[in-house]
C-alpha positions in Angstrom: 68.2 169.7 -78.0 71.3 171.2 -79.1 75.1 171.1 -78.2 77.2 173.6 -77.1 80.8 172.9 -77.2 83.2 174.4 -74.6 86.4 175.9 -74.4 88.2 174.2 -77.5 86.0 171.6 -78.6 84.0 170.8 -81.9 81.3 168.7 -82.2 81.2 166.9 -85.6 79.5 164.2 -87.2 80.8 161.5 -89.2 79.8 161.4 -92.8 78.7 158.0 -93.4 81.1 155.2 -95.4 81.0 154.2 -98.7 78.4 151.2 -99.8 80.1 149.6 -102.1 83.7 149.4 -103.0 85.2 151.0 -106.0 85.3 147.2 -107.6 80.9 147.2 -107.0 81.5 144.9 -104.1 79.0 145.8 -101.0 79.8 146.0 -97.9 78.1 145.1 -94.9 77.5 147.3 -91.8 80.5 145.3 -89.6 83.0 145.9 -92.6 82.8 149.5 -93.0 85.4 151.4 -91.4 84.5 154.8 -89.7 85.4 157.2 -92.0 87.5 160.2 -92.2 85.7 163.1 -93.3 83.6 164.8 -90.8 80.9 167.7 -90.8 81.4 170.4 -88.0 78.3 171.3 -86.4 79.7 173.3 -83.1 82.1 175.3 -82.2 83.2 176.2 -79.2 84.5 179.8 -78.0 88.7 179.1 -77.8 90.2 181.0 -75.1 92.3 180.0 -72.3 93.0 176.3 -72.1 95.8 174.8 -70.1 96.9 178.5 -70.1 97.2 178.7 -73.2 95.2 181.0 -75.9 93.6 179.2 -78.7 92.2 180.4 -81.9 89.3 178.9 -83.2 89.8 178.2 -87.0 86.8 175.5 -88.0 83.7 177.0 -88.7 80.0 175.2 -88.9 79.8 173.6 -92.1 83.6 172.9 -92.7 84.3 169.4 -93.9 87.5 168.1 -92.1 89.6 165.2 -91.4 90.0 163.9 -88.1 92.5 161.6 -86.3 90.9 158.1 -86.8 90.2 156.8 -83.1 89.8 160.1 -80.7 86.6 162.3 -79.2 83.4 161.1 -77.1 80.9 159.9 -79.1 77.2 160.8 -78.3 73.6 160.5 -79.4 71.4 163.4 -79.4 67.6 162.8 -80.6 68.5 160.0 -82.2 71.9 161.3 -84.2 75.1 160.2 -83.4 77.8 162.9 -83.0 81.4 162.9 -82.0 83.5 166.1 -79.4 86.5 166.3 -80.4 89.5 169.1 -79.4 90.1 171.5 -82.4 94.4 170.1 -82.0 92.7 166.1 -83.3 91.5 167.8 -86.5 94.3 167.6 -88.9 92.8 169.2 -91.8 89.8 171.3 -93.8 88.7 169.8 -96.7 88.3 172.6 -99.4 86.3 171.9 -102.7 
């Protein structure tokens, strides 16, 4: 099964949190916060959206920051994705 984001929306999924801390501490599963850097897998087309045109600039594959607590998260076979609109990413990640 696949997803297919509408209008202005990305679907993304999390990369997953750090282990251990930069001291060699580890952490458990309950004291990992989500993380920040996200994998876009979708893309929807842009177009019209509250009247107004949008541009999509994300592309599958892009590695991007997202505000921390926004989108619906889902599960697809298994994987857990998040939708977000394209405005709650605030940046790409270039290496």
């Amino acid at each position: 099964m696949t997803l297919k984001p509408l209008h202005d929306r990305v679907v993304i999924k999390r990369m997953e949190a750090e282990e251990t801390t930069k001291g060699g501490l580890v952490l458990t599963a309950a004291s990992k916060e989500k993380p920040d850097l996200s994998i876009v897998v979708a893309v929807g087309p842009g177009g019209l959206v509250d009247g107004k045109e949008v541009k999509m600039i994300v592309k599958p594959g892009d590695k991007i920051i997202c505000s921390k607590y926004m989108g619906t998260d889902v599960k697809i076979d298994g994987e857990q994705y998040t939708i977000v609109k394209q405005s709650d990413i605030v940046a790409i990640v270039e290496d």
